[in-house]
Each structure stands twice: as C-alpha cells, then as structure tokens.
Wavefront OBJ file of the C-alpha trace (Angstrom):
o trace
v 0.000 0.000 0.000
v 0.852 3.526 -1.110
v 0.006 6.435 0.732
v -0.004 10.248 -0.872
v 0.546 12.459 2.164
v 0.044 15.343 -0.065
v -3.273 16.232 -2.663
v -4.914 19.113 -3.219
v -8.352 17.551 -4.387
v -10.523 20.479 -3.435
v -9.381 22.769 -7.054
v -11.158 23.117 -9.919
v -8.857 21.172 -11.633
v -10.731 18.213 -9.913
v -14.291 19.674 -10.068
v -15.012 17.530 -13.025
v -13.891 14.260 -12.094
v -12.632 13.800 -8.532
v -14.448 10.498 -7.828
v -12.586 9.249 -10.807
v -9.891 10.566 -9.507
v -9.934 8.717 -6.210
v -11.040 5.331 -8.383
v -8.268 5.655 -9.877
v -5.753 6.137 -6.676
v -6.876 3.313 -4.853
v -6.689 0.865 -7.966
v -3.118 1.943 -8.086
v -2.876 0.828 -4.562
v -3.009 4.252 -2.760
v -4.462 3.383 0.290
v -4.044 6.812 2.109
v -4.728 10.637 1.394
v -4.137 13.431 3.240
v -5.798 16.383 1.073
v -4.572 19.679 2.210
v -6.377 23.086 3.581
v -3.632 26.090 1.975
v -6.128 28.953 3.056
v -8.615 28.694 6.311
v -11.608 29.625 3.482
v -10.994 26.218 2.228
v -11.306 23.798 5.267
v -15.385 23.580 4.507
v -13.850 21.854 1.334
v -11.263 20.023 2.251
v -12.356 18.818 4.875
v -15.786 17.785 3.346
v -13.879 15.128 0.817
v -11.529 13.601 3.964
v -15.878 13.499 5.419
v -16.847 11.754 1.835
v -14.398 9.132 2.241
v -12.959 6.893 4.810
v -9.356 6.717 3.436
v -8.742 9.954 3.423
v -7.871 12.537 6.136
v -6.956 16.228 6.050
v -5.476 19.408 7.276
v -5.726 22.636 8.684
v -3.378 25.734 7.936
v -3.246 29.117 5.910
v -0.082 28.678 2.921
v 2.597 31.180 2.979
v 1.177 32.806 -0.165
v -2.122 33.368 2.119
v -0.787 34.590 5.259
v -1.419 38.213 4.145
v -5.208 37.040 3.722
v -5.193 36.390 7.718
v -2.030 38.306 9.112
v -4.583 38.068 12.416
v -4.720 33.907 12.497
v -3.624 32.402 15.830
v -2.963 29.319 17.626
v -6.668 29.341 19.746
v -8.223 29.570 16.317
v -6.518 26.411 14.473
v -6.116 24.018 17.712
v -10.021 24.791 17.879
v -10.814 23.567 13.924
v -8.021 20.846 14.665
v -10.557 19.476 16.773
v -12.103 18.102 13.577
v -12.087 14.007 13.673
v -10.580 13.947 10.659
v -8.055 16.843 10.803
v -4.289 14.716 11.166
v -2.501 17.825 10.473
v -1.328 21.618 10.973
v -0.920 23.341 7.544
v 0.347 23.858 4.250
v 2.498 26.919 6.065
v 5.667 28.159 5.714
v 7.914 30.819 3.706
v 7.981 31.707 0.342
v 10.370 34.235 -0.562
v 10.186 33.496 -4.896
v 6.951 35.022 -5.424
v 6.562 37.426 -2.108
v 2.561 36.974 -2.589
v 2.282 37.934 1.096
v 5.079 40.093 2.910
v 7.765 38.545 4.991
v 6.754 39.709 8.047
v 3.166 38.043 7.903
v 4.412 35.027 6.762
v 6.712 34.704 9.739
v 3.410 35.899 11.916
v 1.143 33.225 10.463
v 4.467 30.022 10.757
v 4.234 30.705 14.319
v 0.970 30.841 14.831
v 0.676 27.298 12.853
v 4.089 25.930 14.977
v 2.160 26.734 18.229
v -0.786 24.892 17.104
v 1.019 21.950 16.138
v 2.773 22.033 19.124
v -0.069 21.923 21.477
v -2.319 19.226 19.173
v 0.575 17.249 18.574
v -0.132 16.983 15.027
v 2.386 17.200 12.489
v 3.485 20.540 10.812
v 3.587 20.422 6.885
v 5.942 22.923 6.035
v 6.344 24.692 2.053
v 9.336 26.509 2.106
v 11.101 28.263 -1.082
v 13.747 30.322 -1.469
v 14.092 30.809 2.359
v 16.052 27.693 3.696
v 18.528 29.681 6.379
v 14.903 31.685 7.794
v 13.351 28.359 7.960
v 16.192 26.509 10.101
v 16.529 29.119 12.201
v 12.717 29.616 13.107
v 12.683 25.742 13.413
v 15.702 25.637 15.732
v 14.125 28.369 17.555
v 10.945 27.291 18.020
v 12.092 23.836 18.981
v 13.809 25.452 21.762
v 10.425 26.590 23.207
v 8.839 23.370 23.253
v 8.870 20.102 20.747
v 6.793 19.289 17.295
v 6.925 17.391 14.916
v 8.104 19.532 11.199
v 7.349 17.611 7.852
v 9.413 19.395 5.298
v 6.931 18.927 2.081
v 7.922 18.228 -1.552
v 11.498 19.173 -0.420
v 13.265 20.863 -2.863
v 15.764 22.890 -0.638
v 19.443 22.626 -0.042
v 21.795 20.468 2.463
v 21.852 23.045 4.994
v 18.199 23.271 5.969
v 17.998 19.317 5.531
v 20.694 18.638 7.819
v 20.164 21.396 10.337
v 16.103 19.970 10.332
v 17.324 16.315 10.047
v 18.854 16.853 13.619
v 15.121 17.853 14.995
v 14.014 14.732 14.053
v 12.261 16.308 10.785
v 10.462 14.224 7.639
v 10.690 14.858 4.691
v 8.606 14.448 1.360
v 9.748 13.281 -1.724
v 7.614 14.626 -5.005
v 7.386 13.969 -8.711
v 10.812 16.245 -8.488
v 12.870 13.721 -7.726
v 12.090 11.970 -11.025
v 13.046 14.729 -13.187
v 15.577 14.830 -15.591
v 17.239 18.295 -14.152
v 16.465 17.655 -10.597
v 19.936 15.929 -9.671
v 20.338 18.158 -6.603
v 17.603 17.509 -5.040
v 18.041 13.285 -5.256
v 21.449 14.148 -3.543
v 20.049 15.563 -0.590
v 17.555 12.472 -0.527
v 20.245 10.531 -1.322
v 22.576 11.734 1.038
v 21.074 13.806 3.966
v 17.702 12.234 4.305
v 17.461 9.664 6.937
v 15.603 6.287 5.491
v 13.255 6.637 8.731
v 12.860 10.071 7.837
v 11.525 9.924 4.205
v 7.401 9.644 3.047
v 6.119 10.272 -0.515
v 3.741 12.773 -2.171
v 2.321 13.919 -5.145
v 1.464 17.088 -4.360
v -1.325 16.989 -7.140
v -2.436 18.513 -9.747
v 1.127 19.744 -9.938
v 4.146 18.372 -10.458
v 3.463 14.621 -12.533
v 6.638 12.653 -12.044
v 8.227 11.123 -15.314
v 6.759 9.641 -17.016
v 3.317 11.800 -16.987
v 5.067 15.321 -17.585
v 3.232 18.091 -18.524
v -0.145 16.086 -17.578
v -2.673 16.629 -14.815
v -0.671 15.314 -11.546
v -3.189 12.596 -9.960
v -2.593 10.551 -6.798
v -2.636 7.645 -9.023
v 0.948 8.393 -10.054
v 2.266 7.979 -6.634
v 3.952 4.780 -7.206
v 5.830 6.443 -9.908
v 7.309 8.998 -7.297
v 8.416 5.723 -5.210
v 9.815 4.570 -7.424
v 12.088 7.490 -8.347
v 12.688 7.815 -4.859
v 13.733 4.221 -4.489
v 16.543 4.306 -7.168
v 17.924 7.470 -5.284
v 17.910 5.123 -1.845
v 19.033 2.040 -3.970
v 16.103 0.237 -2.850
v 13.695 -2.027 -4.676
v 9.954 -0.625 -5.522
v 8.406 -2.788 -2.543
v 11.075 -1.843 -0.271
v 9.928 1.760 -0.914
v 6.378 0.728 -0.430
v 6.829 -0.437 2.693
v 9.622 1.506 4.227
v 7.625 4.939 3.002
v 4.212 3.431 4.748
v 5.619 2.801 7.891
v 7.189 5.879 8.022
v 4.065 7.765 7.210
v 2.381 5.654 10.103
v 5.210 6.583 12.609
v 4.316 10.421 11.645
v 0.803 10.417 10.832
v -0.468 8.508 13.802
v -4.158 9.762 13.873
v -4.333 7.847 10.576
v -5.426 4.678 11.096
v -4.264 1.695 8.925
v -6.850 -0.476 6.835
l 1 2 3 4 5 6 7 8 9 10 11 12 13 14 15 16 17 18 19 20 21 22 23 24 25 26 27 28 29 30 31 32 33 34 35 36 37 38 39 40 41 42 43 44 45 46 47 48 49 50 51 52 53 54 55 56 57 58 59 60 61 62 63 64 65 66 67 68 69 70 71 72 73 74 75 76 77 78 79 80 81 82 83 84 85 86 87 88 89 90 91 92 93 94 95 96 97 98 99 100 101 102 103 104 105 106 107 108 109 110 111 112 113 114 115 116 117 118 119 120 121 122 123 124 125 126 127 128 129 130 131 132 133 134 135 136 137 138 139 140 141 142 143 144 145 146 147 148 149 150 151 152 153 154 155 156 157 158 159 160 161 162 163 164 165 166 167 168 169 170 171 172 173 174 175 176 177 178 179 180 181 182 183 184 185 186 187 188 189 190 191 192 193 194 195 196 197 198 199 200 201 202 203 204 205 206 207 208 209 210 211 212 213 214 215 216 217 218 219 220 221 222 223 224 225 226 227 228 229 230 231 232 233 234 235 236 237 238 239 240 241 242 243 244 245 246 247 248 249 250 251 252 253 254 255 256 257 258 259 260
C-alpha cells in the first residue's frame, strides 16, 4: 500500500472528475490521502472530501502565499478547527520568498501561529518553504527550543543546509514527482545523502508536479507509485522496499491515521 501524504483535491482542476480521480488512486494501490487546507476559506472543502471518504484525512493551515489574507490567524483559532475528527494535520504553512505573494513579516506571523498549534495538538506541521532555507532553520531551531513538534518538510526541494540542520530535529521529509526529473539531480542528492531512510514519506502534491513519465499532464494521486519509485533508485532500494519503508514511516508520523 501507497500512501499520498500530499493532494490538493478540493481545485477546480478536480471539479469535473474527482471520484474518478480517487477510483483511480486506490486501484493503483493508494491506500491513504491526506488532502490539504492552503487557506482557512478552504477547510469547509477540504475537509468535506476527507468526510466523503474513509481513506482519506486532512489538514488545517493558511499557505505562505495566504498569510497576508489572515495576518490576524492564531494558535486558539486552528487548535479549535483541529478538533475536527478527521483533521491529522497543521498546515500547508511556511515561507515563500520566490513570489513574495504575502510580505515577509506576515508570513513569519502566520508560521508561528501554525508551529504553536502543532505544538499543542501534537499533530504534524507540513511545512512549504522556497527560497528561504537559512529563515526556515533558524525559526525551526528556535521554536524547537520553546517546546517540541513534529516539522514535515513537504515536496522538499531545498538545499543540504536546511535538511541537515532539520534532520537533527528529528524532521520528515517528502519526496515529489521532483525527484524523477531529468534536471532535478540536486535535489536526489540531498535524498540521497542527507535524508534519513526513517525520515523519508512520498507525495504527489497533485495537480502539480506529474513525475516522469506523466510530464506536462494533470498530476493525480494515481501516479504515486511512480514517485516511489524514483525515490527508491535514489535510496538504492527495490519498488516494494519503498512501499513499505515509506508506509511505515508515514504511520510513525501520521499517527491519527489509522491503517486499513
């Protein structure tokens, strides 16, 4: 069994055919979803799909992009919608310093907000981070020093610093479609090299991001084992070795989950 710990099935880009879409997951052995709230206007959504469906869970957390939308957001106000039965999870959050959609100051506002909250729920904190990998270690550093979480660094694309700096806090981290493509050597290093094999779960991160060899398609769940299995030939591991050692690892963080 596969398990996607990161959709975004709530778009319109699945408005049309998101049973299908789900068919089609779990008859490519996807046995988990976690579909994921980027914006606190969404969780009616979201969280009405993870409702729909008993193998799927979901979030709760405001993206970096939409941290200017609620500069105001606090820890009270997600630890109260994390009360949710099937909420397994504090975010998307983070920093995003490519696009500067929302300033860097509210962004920093809103990822403590969400670090508190995943610190008192002791859910795990899915983490987007771009362009800001020295901010990010140090606010995780920091804010480990004030009390433990657990960080999930999600479709990881960042350097060795911030993976080995959040590797000693005991963070996870994603692997994507990335790692399957053609230019994408530095990021199977860090995989390769700085990610522990306890450490590592899979994603899709759909509808973005199809791994080889669905490029420039639709991402879908379905495609998951696809991202194992690029991630297996970075760990030099066979495809059910990644199965398995990417399930139980998923288990070990995502404990509200429960297995089939």
């Amino acid at each position: 069994m596969y398990i996607d710990s990161h959709v975004n099935l709530h778009g319109e880009q699945f408005a049309e055919d998101l049973d299908a879409v789900i068919d089609r997951a779990r008859a490519a052995g996807v046995g988990r979803m976690i579909t994921i709230c980027c914006q606190l206007s969404d969780f009616e959504a979201v969280s009405a799909i993870a409702d729909a469906h008993e193998d799927i869970w979901c979030t709760i957390g405001a993206h970096p992009h939409h941290a200017k939308d609620r500069p105001d957001i606090t820890a009270d106000e997600l630890v109260e919608i994390a009360r949710h039965p099937k909420v397994v999870g504090i975010g998307e959050t983070g920093l995003d310093f490519h696009y500067g959609y929302s300033p860097r100051d509210e962004q920093f506002q809103s990822l403590a907000a969400h670090i508190d909250a995943a610190r008192r729920t002791d859910l795990p904190l899915i983490l987007h981070t771009r362009e800001a990998d020295k901010a990010m270690a140090d606010v995780l550093e920091d804010e480990m020093g004030k009390g433990a979480f657990r960080p999930l660094l999600h479709c990881y694309t960042g350097g060795t610093e911030l993976a080995h700096r959040a590797s000693k806090l005991g963070a996870y981290f994603a692997a994507s479609g990335i790692i399957t493509f053609k230019k994408a050597e530095d990021v199977r290093a860090v995989f390769r090299d700085e990610v522990a094999d306890d450490r590592v779960i899979v994603e899709t991160d759909c509808p973005y991001l199809a791994p080889v060899p669905h490029r420039g398609k639709r991402c879908e769940p379905a495609f998951l084992p696809d991202v194992a299995h690029g991630l297996a030939q970075v760990k030099g591991w066979t495809d059910e070795e990644c199965e398995q050692r990417t399930t139980e690892n998923f288990f070990r963080l995502f404990d509200r989950v429960t297995r089939p």
